[in-house]
N, C-alpha and C positions, 0 to 999 in steps of 0.2 A: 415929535410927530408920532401919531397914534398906530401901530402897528397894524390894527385892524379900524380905518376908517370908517365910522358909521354914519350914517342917512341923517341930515340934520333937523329932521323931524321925529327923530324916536327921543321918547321921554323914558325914563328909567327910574320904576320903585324898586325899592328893595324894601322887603323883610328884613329883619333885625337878628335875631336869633335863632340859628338853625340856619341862616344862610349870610351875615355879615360877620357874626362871633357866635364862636362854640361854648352855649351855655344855656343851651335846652337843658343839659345833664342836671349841672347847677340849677336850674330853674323848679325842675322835676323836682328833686330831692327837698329843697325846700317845701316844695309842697308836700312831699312825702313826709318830712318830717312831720307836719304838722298832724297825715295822718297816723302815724305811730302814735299819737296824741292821743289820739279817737279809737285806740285800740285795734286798726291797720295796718299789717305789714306788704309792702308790696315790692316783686322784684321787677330790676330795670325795664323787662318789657313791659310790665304790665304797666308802669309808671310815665313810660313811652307810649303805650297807646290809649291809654286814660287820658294823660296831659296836655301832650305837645300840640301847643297852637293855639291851647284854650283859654278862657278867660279865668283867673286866681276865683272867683265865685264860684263859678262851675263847677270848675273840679271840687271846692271845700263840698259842694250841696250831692254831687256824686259821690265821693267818699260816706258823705254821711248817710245817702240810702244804704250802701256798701255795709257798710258799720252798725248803722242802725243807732249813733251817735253825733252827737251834735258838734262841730266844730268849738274849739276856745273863741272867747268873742275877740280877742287880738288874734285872730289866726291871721291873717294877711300882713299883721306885723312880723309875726314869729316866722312866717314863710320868706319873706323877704329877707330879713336877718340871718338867716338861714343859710338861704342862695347865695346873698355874700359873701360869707365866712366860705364858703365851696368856690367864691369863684375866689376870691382874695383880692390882691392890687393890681393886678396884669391881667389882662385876656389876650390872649395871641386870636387875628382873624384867622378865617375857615381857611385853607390851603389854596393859594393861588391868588384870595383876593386883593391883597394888595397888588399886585399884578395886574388885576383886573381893574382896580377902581384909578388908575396910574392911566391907562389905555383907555377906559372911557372918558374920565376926565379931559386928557387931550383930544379926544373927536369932540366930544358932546358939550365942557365946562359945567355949565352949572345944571344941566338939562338932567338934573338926578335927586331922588331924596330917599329918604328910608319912612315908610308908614306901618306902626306896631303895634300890636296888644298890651305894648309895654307903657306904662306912666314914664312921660317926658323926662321927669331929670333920671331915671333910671336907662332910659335908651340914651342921653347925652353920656351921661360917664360912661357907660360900658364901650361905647363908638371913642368916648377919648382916649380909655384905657388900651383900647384894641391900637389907636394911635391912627385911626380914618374918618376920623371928625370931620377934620377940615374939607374934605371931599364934598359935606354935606350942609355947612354951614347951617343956618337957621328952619334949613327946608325938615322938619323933623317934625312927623304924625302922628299921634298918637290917640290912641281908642279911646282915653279918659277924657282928652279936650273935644272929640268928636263925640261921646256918648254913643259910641256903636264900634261893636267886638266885631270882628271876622267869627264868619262866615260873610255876615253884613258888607254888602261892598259898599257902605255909605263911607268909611273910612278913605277907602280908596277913591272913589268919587271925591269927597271933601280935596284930598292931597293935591290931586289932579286940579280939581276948578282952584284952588288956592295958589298955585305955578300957574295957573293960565295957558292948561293944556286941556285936551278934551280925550277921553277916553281912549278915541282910535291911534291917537298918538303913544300911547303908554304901553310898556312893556313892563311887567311885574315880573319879579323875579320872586319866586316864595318855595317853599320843603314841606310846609304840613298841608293835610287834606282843607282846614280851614279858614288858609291863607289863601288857595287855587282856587277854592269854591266860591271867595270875595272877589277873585279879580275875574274870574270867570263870569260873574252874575254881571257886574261891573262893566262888561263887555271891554276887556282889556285882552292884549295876548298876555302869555304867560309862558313861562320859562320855569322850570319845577327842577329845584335840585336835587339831587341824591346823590349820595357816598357808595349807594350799593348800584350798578349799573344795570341789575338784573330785576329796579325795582319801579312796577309801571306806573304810567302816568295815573295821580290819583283821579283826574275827569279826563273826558273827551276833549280834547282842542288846547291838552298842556304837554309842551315839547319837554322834556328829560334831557339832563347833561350832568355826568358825574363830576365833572372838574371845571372850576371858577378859572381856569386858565383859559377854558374855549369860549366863554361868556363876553367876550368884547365881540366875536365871528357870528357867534348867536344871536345878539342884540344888532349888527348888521343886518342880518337877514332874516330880523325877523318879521319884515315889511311883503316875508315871503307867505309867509304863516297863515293856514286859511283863516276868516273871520269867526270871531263868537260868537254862537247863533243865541238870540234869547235876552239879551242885555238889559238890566236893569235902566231904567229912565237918570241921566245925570240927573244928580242932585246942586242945588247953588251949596256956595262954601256956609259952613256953618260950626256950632262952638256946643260945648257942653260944659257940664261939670261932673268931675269923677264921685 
């Protein structure tokens, strides 16, 4: 039995990295490697507030104004390859969330998925290696099969009408500026993690909690949360190619 029973209407995304495994670091550097390529060296913050959340194109076309150089045409090979060799065979989840996905599990079952910037089988392994897959079985989003990156809340929209939830239903759980900006546009509530307590919500209308441990009490009340003013129009479910 669920220690903090939740409202059997709240649906629960999750972000992937940065808020279900620790491997934004890993992610970054990869990318950084690739700028060291291009004649760029950059340190961790700057690699953190260049990167995290963004789309692997992005950042290559940012670095190259930066550099005034052109990425390698395998750069998103060699960036990938990269991050793996940084993250290796294991990923340990962010602290608490096993905990977390154990307690929402028993209130909620299956009323949960993860929607990412990441290409699919790169969010399946990292979710199996973290060992919280099966939490999420098939429900797994990603921005290459939708053709739309966050900030875009088409992604999240897509997630949603694909479970056969409608936006007011969903609760995003997201860390970067433009994973909150999608669930935000998306008219979803949202729940914004940080590590640092002292660090504020990146929009209006996104509640802050440092530890995945209070995230089952959070997603209870968050039927408490005022609404998101502004909501993008849902979108019907829909497919891309990467």
């Amino acid at each position: 039995m669920s220690e903090f029973p939740v409202r059997a209407d709240e649906f629960v995304v999750f972000d992937l990295d940065g808020v279900l495994v620790d491997t934004q670091d890993a992610e970054n550097g990869g990318i950084a490697h690739v700028g060291e390529m291009m004649g760029l060296r950059l340190d961790k913050d700057q690699r953190d507030e260049l990167f995290s959340g963004k789309k692997m194109q992005e950042c290559f076309d940012l670095m190259a104004d930066l550099s005034g150089n052109a990425p390698p045409q395998d750069a998103m090979a060699i960036a990938r390859a990269r991050c793996e060799e940084l993250i290796g065979d294991r990923i340990e989840p962010i602290d608490g969330v096993a905990y977390a996905l154990e307690q929402l599990a028993a209130a909620v079952g299956d009323r949960m998925c993860v929607a990412s910037n990441s290409p699919l089988a790169i969010m399946r392994s990292r979710l199996e290696k973290a060992r919280i897959l099966h939490h999420f079985g098939d429900r797994l989003f990603s921005a290459y099969d939708a053709d739309a990156w966050k900030p875009d809340p088409k992604l999240f929209l897509w997630a949603a009408g694909s479970c056969g939830v409608t936006p007011d239903e969903c609760v995003v759980v997201e860390d970067s500026p433009v994973g909150v900006d999608a669930a935000v546009a998306a008219g979803m509530r949202v729940l914004q993690y940080t590590a640092d307590p002292a660090t504020p919500p990146h929009r209006e209308g996104a509640l802050t909690f440092p530890s995945m441990r209070a995230l089952p009490r959070l997603v209870r009340d968050a039927h408490l949360m005022a609404p998101v003013a502004a909501p993008f129009a849902a979108a019907a479910p829909f497919g891309g190619t990467s």
